[in-house]
ROFI-405405 format. One line per field, with one value per residue: residue number from 1; x, y, z of N, C-alpha, C in turn. Coordinates in nm, 2 decimals, always signed. Example, Ala and Ser with C-alpha at 12.3 -4.5 7.8 and 13.67 -1.06 7.14 Angstrom:
! residues 2
num 1,2
n.x +1.32,+1.28
n.y -0.57,-0.22
n.z +0.78,+0.71
ca.x +1.23,+1.37
ca.y -0.45,-0.11
ca.z +0.78,+0.71
c.x +1.32,+1.29
c.y -0.33,+0.00
c.z +0.78,+0.79
***
This chain:
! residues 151
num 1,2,3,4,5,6,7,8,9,10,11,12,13,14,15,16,17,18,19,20,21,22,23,24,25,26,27,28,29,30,31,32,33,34,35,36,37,38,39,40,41,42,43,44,45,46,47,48,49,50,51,52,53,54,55,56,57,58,59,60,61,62,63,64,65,66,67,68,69,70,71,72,73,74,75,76,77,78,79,80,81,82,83,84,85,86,87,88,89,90,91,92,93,94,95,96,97,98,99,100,101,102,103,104,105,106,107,108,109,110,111,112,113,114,115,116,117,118,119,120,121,122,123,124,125,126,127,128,129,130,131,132,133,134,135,136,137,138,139,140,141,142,143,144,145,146,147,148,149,150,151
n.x +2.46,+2.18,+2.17,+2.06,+1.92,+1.89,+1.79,+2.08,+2.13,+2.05,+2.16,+2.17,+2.25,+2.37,+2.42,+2.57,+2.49,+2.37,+2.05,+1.99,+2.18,+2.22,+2.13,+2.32,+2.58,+2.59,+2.59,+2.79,+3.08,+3.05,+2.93,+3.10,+3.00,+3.03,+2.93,+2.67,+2.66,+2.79,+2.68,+2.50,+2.45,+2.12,+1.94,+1.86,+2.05,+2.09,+2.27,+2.33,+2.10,+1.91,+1.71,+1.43,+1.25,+1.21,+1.16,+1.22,+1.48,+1.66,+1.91,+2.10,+1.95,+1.81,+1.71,+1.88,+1.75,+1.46,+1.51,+1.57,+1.49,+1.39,+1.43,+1.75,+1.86,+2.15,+2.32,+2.48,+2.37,+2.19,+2.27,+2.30,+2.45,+2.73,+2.56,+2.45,+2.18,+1.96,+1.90,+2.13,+2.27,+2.19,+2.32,+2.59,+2.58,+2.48,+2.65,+2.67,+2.79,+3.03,+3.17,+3.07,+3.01,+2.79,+2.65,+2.52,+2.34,+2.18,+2.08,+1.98,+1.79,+1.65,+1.57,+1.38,+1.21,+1.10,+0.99,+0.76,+0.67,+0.66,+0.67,+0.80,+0.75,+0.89,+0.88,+0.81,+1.07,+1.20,+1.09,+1.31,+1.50,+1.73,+2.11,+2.32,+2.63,+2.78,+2.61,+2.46,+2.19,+2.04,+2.17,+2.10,+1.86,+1.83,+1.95,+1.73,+1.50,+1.59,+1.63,+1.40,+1.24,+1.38,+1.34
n.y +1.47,+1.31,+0.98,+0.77,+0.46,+0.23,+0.04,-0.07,-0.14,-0.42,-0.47,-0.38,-0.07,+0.21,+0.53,+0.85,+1.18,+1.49,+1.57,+1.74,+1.65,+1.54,+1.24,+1.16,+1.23,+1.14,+0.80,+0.84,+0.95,+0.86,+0.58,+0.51,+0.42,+0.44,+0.44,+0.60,+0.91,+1.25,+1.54,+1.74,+1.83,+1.94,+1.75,+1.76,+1.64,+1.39,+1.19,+1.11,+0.91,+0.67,+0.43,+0.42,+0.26,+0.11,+0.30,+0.55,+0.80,+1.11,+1.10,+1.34,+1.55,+1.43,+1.45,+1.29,+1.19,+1.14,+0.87,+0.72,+0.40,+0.27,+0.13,+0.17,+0.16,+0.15,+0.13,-0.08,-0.23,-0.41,-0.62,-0.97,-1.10,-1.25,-1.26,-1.08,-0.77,-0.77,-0.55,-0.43,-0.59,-0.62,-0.35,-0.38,-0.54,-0.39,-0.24,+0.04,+0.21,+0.50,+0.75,+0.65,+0.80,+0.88,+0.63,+0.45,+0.57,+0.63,+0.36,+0.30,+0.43,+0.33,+0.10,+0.17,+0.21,+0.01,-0.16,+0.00,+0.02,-0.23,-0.31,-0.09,+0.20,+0.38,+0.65,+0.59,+0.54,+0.77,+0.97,+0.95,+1.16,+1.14,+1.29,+1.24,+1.32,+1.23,+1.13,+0.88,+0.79,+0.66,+0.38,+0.33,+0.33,+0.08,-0.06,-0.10,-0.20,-0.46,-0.56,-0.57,-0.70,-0.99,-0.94
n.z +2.06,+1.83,+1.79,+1.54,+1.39,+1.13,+0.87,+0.63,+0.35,+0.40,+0.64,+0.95,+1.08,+1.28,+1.34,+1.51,+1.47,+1.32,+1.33,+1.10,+0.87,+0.57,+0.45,+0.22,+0.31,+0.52,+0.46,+0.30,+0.45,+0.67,+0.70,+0.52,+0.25,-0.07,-0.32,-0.40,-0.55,-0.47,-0.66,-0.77,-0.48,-0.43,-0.49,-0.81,-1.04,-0.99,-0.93,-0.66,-0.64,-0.44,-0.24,-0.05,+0.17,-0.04,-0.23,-0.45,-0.39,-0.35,-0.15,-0.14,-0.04,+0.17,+0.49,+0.77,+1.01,+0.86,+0.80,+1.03,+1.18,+0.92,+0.58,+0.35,+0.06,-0.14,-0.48,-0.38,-0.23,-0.42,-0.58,-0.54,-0.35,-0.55,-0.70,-1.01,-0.98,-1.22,-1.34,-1.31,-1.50,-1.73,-1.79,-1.77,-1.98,-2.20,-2.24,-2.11,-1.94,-1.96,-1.85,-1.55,-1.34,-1.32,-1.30,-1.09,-1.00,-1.21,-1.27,-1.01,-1.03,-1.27,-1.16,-0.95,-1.15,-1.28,-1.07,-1.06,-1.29,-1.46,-1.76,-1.90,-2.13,-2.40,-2.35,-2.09,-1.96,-2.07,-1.89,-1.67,-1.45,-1.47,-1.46,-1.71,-1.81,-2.05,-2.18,-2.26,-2.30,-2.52,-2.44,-2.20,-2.17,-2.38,-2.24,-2.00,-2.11,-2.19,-1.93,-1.82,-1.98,-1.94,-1.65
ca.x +2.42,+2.11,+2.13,+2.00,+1.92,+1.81,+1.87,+2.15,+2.19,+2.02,+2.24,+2.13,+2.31,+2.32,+2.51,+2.57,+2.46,+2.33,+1.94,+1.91,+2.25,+2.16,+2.12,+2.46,+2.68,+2.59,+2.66,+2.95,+3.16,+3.03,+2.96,+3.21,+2.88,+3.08,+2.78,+2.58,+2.77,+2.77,+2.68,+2.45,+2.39,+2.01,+1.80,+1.85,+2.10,+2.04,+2.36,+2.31,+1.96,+1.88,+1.60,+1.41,+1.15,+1.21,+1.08,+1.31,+1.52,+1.75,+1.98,+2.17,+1.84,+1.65,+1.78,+1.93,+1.66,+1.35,+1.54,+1.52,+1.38,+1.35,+1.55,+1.78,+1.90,+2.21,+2.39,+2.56,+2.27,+2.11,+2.32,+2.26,+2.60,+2.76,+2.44,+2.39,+2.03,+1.85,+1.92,+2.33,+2.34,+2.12,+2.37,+2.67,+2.56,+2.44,+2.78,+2.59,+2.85,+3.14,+3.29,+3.04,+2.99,+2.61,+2.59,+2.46,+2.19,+2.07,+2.06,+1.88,+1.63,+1.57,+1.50,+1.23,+1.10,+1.07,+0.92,+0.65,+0.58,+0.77,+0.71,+0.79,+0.73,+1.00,+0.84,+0.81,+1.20,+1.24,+1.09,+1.41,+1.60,+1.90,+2.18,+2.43,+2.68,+2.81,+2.49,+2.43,+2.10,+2.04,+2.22,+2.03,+1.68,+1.81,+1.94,+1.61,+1.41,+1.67,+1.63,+1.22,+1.21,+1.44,+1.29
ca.y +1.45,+1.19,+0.83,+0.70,+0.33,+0.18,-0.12,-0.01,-0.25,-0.55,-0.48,-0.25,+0.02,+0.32,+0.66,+0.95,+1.25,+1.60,+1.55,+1.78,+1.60,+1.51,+1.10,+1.15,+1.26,+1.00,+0.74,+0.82,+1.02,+0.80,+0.49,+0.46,+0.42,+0.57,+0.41,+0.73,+1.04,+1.39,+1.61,+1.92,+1.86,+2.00,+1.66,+1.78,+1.57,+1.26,+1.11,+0.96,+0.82,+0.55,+0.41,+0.47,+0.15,+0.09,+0.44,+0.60,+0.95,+1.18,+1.14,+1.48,+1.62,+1.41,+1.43,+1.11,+1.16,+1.06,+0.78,+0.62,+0.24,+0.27,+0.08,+0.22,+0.07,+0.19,+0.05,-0.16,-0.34,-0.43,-0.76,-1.09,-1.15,-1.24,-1.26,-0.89,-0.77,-0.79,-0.40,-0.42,-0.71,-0.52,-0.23,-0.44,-0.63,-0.28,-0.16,+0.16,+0.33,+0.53,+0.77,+0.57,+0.86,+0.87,+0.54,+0.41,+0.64,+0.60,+0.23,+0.26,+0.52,+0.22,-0.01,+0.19,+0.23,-0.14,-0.19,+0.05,+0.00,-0.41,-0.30,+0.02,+0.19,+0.46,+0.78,+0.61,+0.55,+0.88,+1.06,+0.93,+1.29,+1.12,+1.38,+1.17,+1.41,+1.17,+1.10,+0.74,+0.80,+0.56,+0.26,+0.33,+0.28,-0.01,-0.15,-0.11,-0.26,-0.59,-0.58,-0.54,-0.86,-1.03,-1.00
ca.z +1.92,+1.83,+1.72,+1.44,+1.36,+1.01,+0.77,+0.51,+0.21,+0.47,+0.76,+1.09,+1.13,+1.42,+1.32,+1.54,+1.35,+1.36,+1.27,+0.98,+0.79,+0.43,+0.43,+0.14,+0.41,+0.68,+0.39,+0.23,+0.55,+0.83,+0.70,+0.39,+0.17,-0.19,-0.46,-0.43,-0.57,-0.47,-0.79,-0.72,-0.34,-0.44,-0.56,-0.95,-1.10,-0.93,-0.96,-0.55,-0.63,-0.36,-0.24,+0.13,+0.18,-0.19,-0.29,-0.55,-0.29,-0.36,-0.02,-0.07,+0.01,+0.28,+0.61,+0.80,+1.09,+0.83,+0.78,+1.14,+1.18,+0.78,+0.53,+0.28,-0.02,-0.23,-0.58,-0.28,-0.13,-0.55,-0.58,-0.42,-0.34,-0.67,-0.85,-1.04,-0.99,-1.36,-1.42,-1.30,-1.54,-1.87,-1.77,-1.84,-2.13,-2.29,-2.20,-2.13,-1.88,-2.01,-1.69,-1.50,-1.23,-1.29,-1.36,-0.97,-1.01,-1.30,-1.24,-0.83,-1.09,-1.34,-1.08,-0.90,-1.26,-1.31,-0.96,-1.11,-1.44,-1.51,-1.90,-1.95,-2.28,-2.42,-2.28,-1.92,-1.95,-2.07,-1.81,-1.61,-1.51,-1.41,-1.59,-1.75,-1.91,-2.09,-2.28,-2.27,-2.27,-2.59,-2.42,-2.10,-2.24,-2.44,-2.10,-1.90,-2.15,-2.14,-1.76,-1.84,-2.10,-1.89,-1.55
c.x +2.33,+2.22,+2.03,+1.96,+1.82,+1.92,+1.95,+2.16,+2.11,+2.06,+2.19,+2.26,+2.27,+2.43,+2.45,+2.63,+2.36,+2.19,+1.91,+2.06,+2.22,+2.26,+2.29,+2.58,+2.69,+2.62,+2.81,+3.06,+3.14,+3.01,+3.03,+3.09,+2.92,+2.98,+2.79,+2.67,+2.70,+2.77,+2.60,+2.43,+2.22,+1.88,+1.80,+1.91,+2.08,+2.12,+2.36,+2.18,+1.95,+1.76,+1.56,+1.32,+1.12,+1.12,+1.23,+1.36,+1.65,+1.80,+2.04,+2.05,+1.71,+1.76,+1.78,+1.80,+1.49,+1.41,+1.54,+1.40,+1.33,+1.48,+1.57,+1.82,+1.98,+2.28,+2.46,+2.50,+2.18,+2.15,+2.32,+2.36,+2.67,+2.67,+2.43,+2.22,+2.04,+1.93,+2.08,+2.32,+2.31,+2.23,+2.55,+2.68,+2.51,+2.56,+2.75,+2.68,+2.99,+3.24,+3.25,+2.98,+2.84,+2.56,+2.47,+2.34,+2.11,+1.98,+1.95,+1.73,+1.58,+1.51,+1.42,+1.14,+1.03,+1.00,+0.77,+0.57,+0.70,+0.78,+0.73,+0.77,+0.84,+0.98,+0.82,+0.98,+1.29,+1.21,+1.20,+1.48,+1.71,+1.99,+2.29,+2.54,+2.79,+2.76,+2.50,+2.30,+2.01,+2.03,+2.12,+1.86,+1.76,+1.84,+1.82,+1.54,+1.50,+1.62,+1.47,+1.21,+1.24,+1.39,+1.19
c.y +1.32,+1.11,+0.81,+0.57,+0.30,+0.12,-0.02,-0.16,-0.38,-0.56,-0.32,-0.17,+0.14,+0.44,+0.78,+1.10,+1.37,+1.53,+1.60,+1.71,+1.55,+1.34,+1.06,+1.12,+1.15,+0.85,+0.73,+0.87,+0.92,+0.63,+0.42,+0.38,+0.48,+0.52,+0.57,+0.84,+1.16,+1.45,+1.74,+1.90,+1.93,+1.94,+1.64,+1.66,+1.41,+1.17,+1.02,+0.96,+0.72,+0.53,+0.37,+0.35,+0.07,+0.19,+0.54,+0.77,+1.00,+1.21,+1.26,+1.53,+1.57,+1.38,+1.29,+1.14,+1.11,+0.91,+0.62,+0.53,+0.23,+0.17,+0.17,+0.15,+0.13,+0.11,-0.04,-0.27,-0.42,-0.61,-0.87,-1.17,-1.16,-1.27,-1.10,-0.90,-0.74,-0.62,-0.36,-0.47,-0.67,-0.42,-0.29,-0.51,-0.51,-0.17,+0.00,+0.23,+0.34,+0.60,+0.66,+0.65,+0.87,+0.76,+0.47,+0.47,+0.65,+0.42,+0.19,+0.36,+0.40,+0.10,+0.03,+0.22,+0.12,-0.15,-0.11,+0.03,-0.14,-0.42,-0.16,+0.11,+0.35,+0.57,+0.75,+0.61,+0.73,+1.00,+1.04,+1.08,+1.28,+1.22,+1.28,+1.24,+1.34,+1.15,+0.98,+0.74,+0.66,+0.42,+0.26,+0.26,+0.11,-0.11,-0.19,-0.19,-0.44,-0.63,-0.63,-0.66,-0.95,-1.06,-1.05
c.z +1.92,+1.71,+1.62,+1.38,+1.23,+0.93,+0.63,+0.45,+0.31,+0.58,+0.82,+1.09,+1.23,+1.37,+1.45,+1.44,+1.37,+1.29,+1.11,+0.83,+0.71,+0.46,+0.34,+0.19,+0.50,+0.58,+0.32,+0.36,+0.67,+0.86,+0.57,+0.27,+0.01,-0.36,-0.49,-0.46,-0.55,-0.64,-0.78,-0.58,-0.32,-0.52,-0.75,-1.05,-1.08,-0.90,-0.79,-0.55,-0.52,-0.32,-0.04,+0.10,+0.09,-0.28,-0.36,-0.42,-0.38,-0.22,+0.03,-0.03,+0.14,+0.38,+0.68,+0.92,+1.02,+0.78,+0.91,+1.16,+0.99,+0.68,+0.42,+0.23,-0.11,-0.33,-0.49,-0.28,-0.31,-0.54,-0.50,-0.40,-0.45,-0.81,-0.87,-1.04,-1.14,-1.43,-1.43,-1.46,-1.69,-1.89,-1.85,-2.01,-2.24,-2.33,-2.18,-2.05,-1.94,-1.89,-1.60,-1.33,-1.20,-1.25,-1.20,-0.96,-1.06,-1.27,-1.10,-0.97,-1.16,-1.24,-1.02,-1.01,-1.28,-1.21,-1.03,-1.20,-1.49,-1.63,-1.95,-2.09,-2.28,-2.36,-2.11,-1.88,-2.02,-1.94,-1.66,-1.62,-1.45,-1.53,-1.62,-1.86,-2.04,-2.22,-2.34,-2.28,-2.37,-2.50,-2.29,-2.13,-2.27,-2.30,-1.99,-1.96,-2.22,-2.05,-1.78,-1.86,-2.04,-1.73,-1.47
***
């Protein structure tokens, strides 16, 4: 079985791993990675959102071999030790999660929003299709655009 080598959260890692195994699997089963959550296994819901070079992925869907010599970045790797990144910290103070099962996802989604557009306006935070069955979707916005003003 190949090897694989790439930066998780800041730190090198190496997994042994079938090539076509969805990036989800090789985090959560291989290296106790539990941020990102399983929810459709098919990219849609988004709930394990993470981020490949700092490019917004859906892991259940991209295999761990395009991931080799690349960095990944999950709700893990966001904080600078006990500093919260800007969007944790909006997310709190908006009190925006209630189960909280989306919430990692939506949160790695708002932060490659911000990387993109640093003021977003209500229709670029809408086009967010994290599912949140919850329906925070209110507190979510109001949390992004904290994070936005704020960072």
């Amino acid at each position: 079985m190949p090897h694989y080598s790439f930066v998780l959260n800041g730190k090198p890692v190496t997994v042994e791993a079938p090539s076509d195994m969805p990036l989800l699997w090789v985090l959560r089963d291989l290296l106790g990675v539990t941020g990102p959550k399983y929810g459709c296994g098919v990219g849609v819901c988004r709930a394990c959102t993470s981020h490949l070079d700092g490019a917004e992925i859906q892991p259940c869907v991209v295999p761990v071999e395009d991931c080799a010599s690349r960095r990944v970045t999950t709700i893990e790797g966001l904080a600078d030790g006990e500093k919260l990144h800007p969007v944790q910290k909006a997310w709190l103070d908006c009190d925006v999660a209630q189960c909280g099962f989306c919430q990692p996802g939506q949160i790695m989604a708002a932060v490659a929003l911000l990387k993109k557009k640093p003021h977003p306006t209500d229709a670029d935070i809408d086009r967010i299709e994290n599912v949140c069955r919850c329906g925070t979707y209110p507190r979510v916005r109001e949390a992004i655009k904290k994070a936005s003003a704020e960072g």
